[in-house]
C-alpha positions as CSV (number, residue, x, y, z in Angstrom):
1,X,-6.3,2.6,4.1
2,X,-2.9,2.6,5.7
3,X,-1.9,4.8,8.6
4,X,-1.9,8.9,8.4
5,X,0.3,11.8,9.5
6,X,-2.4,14.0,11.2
7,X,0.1,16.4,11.9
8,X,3.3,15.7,9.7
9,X,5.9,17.7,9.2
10,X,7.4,17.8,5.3
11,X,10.8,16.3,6.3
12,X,12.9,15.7,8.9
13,X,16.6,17.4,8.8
14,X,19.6,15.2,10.2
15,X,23.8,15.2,10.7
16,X,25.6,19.4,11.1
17,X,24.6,22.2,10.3
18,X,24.1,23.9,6.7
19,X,27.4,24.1,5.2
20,X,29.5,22.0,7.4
21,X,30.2,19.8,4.9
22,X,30.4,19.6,1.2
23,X,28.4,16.6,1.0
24,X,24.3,16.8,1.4
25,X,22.4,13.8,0.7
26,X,18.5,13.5,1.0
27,X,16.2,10.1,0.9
28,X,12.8,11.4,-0.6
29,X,11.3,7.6,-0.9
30,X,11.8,6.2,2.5
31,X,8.8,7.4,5.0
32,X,5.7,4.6,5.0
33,X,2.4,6.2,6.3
34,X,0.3,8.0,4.2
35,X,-0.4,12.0,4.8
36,X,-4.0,12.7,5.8
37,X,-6.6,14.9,4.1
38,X,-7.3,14.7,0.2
39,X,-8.4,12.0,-1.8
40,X,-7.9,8.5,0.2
41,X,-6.5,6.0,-1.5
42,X,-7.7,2.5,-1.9
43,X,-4.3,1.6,-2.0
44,X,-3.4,-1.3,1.1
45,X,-0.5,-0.7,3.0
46,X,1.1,-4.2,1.6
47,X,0.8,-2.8,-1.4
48,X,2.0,1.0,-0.7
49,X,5.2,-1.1,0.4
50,X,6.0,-2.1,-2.2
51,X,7.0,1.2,-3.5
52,X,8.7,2.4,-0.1
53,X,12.5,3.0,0.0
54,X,12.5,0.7,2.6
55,X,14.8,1.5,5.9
56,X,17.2,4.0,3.3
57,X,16.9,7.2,5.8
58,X,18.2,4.8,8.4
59,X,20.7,3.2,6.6
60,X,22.7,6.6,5.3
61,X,21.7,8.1,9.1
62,X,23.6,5.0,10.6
63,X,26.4,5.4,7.9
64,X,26.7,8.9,8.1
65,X,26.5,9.2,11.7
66,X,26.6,12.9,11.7
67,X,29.1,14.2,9.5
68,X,26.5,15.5,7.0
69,X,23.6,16.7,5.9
70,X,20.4,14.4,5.3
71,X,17.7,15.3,4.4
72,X,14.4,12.9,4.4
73,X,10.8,13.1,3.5
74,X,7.8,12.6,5.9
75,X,5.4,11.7,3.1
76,X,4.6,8.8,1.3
77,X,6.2,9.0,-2.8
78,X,2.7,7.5,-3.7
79,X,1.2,10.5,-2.1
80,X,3.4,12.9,-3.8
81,X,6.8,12.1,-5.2
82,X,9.6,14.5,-4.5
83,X,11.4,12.9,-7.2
84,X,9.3,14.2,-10.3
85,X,8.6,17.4,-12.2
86,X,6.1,19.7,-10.8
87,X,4.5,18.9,-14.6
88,X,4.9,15.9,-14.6
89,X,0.9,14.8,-14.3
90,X,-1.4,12.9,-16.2
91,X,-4.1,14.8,-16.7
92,X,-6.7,11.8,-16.9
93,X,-6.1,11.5,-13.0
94,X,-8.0,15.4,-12.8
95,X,-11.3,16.0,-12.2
96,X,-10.6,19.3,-13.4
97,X,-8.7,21.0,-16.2
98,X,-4.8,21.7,-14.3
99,X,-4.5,26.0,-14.6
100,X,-0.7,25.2,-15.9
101,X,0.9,23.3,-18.8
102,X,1.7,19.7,-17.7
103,X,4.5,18.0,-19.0
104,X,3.6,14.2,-18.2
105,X,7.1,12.0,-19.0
106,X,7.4,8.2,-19.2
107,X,6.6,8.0,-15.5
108,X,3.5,8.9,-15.9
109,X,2.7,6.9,-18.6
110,X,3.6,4.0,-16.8
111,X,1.7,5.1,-13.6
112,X,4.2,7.0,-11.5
113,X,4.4,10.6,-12.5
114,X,4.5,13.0,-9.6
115,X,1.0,11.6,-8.1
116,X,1.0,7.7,-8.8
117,X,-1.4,6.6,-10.9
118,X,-1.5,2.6,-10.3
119,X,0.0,1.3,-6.6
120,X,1.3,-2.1,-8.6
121,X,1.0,-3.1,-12.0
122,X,-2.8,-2.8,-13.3
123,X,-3.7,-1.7,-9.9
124,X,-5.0,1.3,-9.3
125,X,-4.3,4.1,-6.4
126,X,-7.9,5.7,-6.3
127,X,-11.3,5.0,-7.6
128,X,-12.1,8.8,-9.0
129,X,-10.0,11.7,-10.4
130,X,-8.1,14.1,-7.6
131,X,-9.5,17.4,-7.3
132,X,-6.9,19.7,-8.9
133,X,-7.0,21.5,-5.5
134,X,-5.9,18.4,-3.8
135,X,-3.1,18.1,-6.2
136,X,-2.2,21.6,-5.5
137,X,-2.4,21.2,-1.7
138,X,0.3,18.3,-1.8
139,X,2.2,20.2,-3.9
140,X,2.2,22.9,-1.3
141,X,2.4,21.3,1.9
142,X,4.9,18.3,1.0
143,X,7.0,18.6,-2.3
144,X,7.7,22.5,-2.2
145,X,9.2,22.5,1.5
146,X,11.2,19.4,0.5
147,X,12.7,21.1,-2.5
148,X,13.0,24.3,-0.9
149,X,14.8,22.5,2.2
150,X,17.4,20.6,0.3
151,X,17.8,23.9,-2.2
152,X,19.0,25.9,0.8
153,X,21.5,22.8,2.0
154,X,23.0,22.5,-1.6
155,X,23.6,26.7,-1.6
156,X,25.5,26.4,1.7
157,X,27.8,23.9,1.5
158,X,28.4,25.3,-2.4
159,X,29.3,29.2,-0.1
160,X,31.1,26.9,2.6
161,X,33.4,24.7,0.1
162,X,33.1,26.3,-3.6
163,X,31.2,23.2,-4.0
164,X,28.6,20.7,-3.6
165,X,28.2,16.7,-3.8
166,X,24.7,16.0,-3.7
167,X,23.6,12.0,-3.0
168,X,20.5,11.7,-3.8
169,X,19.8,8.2,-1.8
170,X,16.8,5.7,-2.7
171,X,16.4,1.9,-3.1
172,X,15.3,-0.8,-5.8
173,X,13.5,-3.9,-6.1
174,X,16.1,-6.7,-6.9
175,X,14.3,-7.3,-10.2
176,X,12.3,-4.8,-12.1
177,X,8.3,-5.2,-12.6
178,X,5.4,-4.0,-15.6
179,X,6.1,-0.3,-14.2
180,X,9.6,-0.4,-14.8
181,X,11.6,-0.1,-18.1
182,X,13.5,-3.1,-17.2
183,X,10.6,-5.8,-16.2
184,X,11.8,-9.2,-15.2
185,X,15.4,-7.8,-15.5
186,X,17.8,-8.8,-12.3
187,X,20.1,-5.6,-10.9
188,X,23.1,-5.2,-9.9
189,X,23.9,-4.7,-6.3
190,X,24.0,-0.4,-6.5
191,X,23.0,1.8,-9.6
192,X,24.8,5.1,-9.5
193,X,23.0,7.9,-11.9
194,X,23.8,11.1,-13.2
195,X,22.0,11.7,-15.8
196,X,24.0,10.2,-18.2
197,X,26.8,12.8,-17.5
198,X,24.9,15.9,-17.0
199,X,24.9,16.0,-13.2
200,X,28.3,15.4,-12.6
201,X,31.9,15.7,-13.2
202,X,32.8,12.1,-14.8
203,X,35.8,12.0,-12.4
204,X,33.8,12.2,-9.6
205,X,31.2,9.3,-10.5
206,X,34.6,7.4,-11.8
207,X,35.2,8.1,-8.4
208,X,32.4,7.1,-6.4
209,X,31.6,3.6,-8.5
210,X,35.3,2.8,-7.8
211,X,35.1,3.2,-4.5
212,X,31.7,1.0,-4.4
213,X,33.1,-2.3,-6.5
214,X,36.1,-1.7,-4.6
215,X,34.2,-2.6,-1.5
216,X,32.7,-5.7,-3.2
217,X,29.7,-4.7,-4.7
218,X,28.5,-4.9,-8.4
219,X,27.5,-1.7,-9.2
220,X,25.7,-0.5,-12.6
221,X,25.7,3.5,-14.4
222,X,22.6,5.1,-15.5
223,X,20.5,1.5,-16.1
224,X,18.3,0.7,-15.8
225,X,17.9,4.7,-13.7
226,X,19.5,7.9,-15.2
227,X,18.8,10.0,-11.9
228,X,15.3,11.9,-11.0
229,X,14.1,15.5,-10.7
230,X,16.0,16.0,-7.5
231,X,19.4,14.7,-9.6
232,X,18.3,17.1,-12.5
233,X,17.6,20.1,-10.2
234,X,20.8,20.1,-8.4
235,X,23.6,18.4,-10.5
236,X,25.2,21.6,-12.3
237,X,28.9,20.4,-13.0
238,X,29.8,23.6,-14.6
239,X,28.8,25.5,-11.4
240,X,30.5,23.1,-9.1
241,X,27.3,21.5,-8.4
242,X,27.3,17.8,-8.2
243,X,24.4,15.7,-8.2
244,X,24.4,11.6,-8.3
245,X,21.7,8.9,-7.3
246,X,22.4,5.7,-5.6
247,X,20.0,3.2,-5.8
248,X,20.5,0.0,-3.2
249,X,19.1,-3.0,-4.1
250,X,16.6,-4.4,-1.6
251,X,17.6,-7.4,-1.0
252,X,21.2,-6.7,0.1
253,X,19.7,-6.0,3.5
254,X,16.5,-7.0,3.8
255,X,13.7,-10.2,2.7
256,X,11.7,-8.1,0.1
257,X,8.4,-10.4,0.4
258,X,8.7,-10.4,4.4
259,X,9.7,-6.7,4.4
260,X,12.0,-7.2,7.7
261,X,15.3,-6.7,7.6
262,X,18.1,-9.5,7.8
263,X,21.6,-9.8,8.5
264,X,23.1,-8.0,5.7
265,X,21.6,-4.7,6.8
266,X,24.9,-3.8,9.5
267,X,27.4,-4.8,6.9
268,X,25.8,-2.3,4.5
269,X,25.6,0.5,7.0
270,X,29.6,0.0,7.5
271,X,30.3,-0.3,4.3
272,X,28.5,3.1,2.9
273,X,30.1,4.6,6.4
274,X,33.4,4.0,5.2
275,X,32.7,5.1,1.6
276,X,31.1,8.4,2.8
277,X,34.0,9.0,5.0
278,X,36.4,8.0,1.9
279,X,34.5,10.4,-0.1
280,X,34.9,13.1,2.4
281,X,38.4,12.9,2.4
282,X,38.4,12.5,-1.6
283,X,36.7,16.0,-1.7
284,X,39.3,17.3,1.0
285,X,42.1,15.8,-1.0
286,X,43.0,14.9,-4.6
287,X,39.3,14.8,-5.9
288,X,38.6,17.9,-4.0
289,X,41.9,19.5,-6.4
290,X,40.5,18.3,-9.9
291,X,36.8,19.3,-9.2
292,X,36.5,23.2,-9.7
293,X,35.2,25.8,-7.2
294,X,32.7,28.6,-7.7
295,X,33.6,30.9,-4.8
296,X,32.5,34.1,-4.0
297,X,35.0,36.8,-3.7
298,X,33.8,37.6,-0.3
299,X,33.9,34.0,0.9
300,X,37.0,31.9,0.7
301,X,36.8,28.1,1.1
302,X,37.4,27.3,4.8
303,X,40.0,25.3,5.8
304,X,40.5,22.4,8.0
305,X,41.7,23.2,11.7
């Protein structure tokens, strides 16, 4: 069994307050130990590594050093993963029938709907079906405050600024295994996602995968990841609501069999530094003009002292 939270809070809240900037990000992947109460896994805590976001809250917290929001879970994603539907459940891993309609997508077919079915390829996280009141419990405890946290830090800096840039931060195995659709396939360095489109203004990613190759690395669109539930929930172009994932592959910064970090770890902490910093003053300056503002009569944009 690996470690557990006796008393853990959902997330932990970083950077200004609400609304100080009209960045957020959040890293829902990137906390190790394993919640306590409900069904125990059998899952070893090698293995529950190997689906961790490795070092990523630490990595945008160094890079960010304050000047936004970030958000980051304090549960495992094989526990419950932020990152999927509320539906998205296989209902084989019930003991009893769910009181809802589930919606199980492709995650869960291939083992990682929003409780993971199989901790690696073939191998599987418990021994007997969750109780749908354990299910229900995680949902309650872990996923809802998370959503409800990062909802409320999209809606003020949308009031503070007429809009929001949501970066929805996670990491990736440098090549893709049986659970993913692109198995045996190497990646590029990042992978930014919007959902093909629908979570942002196409200026704006232009913007932000510019900005990445510019700084050396290769970076791929919407493969082999189209963005997540958290992209989906908060990328709204036409409401000046902009939502885009960045996945990080692993072994830019640290030996993925070891799981230690090496040398490349500082460089990539300065470089996504000076991107977020560039993207600030993108938002402040030309980008900022092309991207339109929802503003509420009663609530004017602020302006720079």
């Amino acid at each position: 069994m690996p470690p557990t939270l006796p008393h853990a809070e959902a997330f932990a809240l970083a950077g200004p307050a609400p609304g100080a900037s009209p960045l957020v990000f959040d890293s829902p992947h990137s906390w190790r130990a394993w919640p306590a109460g409900g069904t125990p896994t059998t899952a070893t805590p090698s293995q529950l590594d190997t689906s961790w976001d490795a070092w990523v809250d630490e990595i945008w917290a160094e890079a960010l050093a304050g000047a936004a929001p970030l958000l980051s879970a304090r549960f495992h994603r094989a526990y419950i993963d932020a990152n999927r539907a509320r539906d998205d459940i296989d209902p084989a891993m019930l003991a009893q029938p769910w009181p809802e309609p589930l919606a199980p997508a492709a995650t869960s077919r291939r083992g990682m709907g929003l409780i993971r079915r199989d901790v690696l390829p073939g191998v599987p996280m418990y021994t007997q079906p969750l109780a749908a009141a354990d299910v229900r419990a995680r949902l309650q405890r872990w996923y809802d405050p998370y959503h409800a946290c990062l909802a409320g830090l999209v809606a003020a800096a949308q009031r503070a600024f007429g809009l929001c840039v949501h970066i929805d931060c996670h990491s990736m195995k440098s090549v893709g295994n049986a659970m993913n659709e692109d198995c045996g396939a190497a990646r590029p360095d990042l992978v930014v996602s919007d959902l093909d489109g629908a979570a942002a203004d196409p200026r704006l990613r232009r913007w932000v995968v510019d900005a990445l190759r510019a700084a050396g690395y290769s970076v791929g669109i919407n493969t082999p990841y189209r963005g997540g539930e958290l992209v989906r929930r908060h990328g709204c172009p036409v409401a000046a609501r902009h939502s885009l994932q960045i996945e990080i592959r692993r072994s830019l910064y640290m030996d993925e069999a070891r799981v230690v970090r090496h040398a490349g770890y500082s460089q990539l902490v300065r470089d996504l530094g000076r991107f977020a910093r560039q993207l600030a003053a993108a938002l402040d300056g030309e980008l900022g003009v092309l991207l339109p503002r929802c503003l509420p009569p009663s609530n004017p944009r602020r302006e720079n002292p």
